[in-house]
C-alpha positions as CSV (number, residue, x, y, z in Angstrom):
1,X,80.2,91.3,122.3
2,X,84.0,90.6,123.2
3,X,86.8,93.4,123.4
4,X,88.2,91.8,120.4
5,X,91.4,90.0,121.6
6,X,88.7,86.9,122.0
7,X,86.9,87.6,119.4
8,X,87.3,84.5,117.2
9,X,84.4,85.4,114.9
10,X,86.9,85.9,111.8
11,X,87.6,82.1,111.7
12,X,84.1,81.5,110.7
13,X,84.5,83.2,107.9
14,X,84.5,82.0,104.5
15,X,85.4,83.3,100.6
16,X,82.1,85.2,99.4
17,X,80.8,86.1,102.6
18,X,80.0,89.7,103.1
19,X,80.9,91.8,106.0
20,X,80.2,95.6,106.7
21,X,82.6,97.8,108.7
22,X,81.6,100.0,111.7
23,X,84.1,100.7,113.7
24,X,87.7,100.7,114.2
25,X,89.6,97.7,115.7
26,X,90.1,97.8,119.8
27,X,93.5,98.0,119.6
28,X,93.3,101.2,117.1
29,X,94.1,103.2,120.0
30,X,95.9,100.7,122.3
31,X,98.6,101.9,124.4
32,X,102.0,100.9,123.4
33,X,100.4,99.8,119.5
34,X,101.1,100.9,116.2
35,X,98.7,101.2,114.2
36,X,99.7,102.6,110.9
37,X,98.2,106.0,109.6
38,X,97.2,104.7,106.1
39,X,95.3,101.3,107.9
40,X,93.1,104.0,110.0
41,X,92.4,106.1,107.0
42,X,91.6,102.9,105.2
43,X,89.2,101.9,108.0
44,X,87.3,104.9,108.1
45,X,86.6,105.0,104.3
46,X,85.6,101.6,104.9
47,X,83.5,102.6,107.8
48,X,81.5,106.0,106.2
49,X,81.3,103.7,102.8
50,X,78.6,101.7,104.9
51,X,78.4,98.6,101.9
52,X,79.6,95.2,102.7
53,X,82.8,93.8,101.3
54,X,82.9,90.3,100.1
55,X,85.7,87.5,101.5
56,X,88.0,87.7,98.7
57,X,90.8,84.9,99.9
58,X,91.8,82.5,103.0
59,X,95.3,82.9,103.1
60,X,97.4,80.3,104.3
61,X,97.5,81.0,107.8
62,X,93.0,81.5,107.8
63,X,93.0,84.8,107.6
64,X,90.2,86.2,105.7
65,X,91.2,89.3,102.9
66,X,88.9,91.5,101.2
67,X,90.0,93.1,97.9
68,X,88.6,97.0,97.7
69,X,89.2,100.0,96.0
70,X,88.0,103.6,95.7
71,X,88.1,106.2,93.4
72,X,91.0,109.3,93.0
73,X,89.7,112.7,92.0
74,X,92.0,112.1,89.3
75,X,90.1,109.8,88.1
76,X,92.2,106.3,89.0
77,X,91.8,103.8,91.0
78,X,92.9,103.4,94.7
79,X,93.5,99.8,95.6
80,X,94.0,98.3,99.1
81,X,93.8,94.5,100.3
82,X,93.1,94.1,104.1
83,X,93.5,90.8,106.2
84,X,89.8,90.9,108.7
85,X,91.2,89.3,112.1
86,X,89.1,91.7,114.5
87,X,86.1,93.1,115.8
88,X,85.6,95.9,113.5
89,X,82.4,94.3,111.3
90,X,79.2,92.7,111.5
């Protein structure tokens, strides 16, 4: 296991893998980083969801996006795309 700033895994990935989340990115809690409330909440639903999320895109610059969303208790749809250059999944 690397700490995650060498942690090239993400390059290997491709559109329709699946990966599973379970635990936050090392620089989460990095001195001197910001890392933005609604990413951390986003992580941990990711996290105590537990199912793998499938590659959804490559962008231009090789990073690998999943697409995911989760329901409201009103009833709609919360959506959220994340880029997956870290540690954070198996």
């Amino acid at each position: 296991m690397t700490d995650g700033r060498h942690d090239d895994r993400w390059n290997t990935l491709r559109v329709g893998d699946r990966i599973r989340f379970v635990r936050m990115p090392w620089d989460a809690d990095a001195s001197g980083y910001l890392f933005h409330k609604y990413i951390r909440r986003l992580y941990e639903k990711l996290i105590a969801r537990g199912r793998p999320q499938r590659i959804h895109h490559i962008d231009e610059y090789g990073s690998p996006w999943i697409v995911c969303r989760f329901p409201r208790r009103d009833g709609r749809w919360e959506h959220h795309w994340l880029s997956v250059r870290d540690d954070s999944w198996v």
